[in-house]
C-alpha positions as CSV (number, residue, x, y, z in Angstrom):
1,X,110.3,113.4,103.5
2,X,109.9,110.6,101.2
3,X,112.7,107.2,101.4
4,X,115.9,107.2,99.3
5,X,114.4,104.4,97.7
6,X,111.5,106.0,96.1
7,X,113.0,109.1,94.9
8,X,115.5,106.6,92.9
9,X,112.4,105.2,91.5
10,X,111.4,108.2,90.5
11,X,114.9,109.4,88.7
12,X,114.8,105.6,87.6
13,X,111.5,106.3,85.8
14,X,112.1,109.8,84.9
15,X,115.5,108.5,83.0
16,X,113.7,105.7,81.7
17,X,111.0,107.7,80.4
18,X,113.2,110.2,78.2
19,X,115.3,107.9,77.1
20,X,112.3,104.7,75.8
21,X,109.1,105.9,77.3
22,X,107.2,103.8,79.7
23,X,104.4,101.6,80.0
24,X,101.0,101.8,81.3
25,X,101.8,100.4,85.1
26,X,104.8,102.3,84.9
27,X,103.4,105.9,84.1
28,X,100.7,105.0,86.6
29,X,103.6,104.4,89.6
30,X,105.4,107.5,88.2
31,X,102.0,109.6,88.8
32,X,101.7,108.2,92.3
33,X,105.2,108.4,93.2
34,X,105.2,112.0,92.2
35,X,102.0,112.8,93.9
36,X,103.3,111.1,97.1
37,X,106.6,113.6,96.3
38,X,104.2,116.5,96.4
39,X,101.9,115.6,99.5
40,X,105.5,114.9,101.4
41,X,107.2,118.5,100.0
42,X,104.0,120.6,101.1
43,X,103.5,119.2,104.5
44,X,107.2,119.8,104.9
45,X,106.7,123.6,103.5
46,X,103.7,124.3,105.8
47,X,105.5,122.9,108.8
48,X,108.6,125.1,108.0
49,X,106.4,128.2,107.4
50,X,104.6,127.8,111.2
51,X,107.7,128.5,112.5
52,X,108.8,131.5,111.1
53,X,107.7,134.5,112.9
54,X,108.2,138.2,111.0
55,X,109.5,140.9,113.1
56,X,110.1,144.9,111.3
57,X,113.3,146.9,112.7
58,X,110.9,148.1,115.7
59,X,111.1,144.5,117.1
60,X,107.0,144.8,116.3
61,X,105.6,141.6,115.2
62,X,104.2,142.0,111.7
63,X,103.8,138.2,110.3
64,X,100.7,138.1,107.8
65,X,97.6,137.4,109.8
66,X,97.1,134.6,107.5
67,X,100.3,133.3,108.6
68,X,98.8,133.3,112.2
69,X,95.4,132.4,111.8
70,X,97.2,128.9,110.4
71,X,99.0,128.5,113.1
72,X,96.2,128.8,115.5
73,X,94.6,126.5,114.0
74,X,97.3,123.8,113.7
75,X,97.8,124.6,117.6
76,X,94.0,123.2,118.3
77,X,94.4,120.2,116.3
């Protein structure tokens, strides 16, 4: 996940752009933050996802082949 310190900036900038707008260098660090946020939140996501495993009432494993064809790969890398 991303530092403390940058998701302040990001509040910081997020306030600061409601309340007076921002200025060039800052909208441009806003983007990046915020695109930094996102990379951070879907690696996180994926991870999370490769370890869930979907079992039906039978005990039979039914997680989407998609599901497992990701994981496979992930295992080889």
């Amino acid at each position: 996940m991303l530092a403390k310190e940058k998701l302040k900036r990001i509040s910081e900038l997020s306030k600061k752009s409601k309340l007076e707008g921002l200025t060039k260098e800052e909208k441009k660090e806003q983007q990046s933050l915020r695109e930094e946020y996102l990379k951070a939140f879907r690696k996180g996501f994926r991870d999370h996802l490769h370890t869930i495993k979907v079992v039906d009432e039978e005990g039979t494993d039914v997680t989407p082949l998609k599901l497992k064809q990701s994981k496979e790969r992930r295992s080889k890398n």
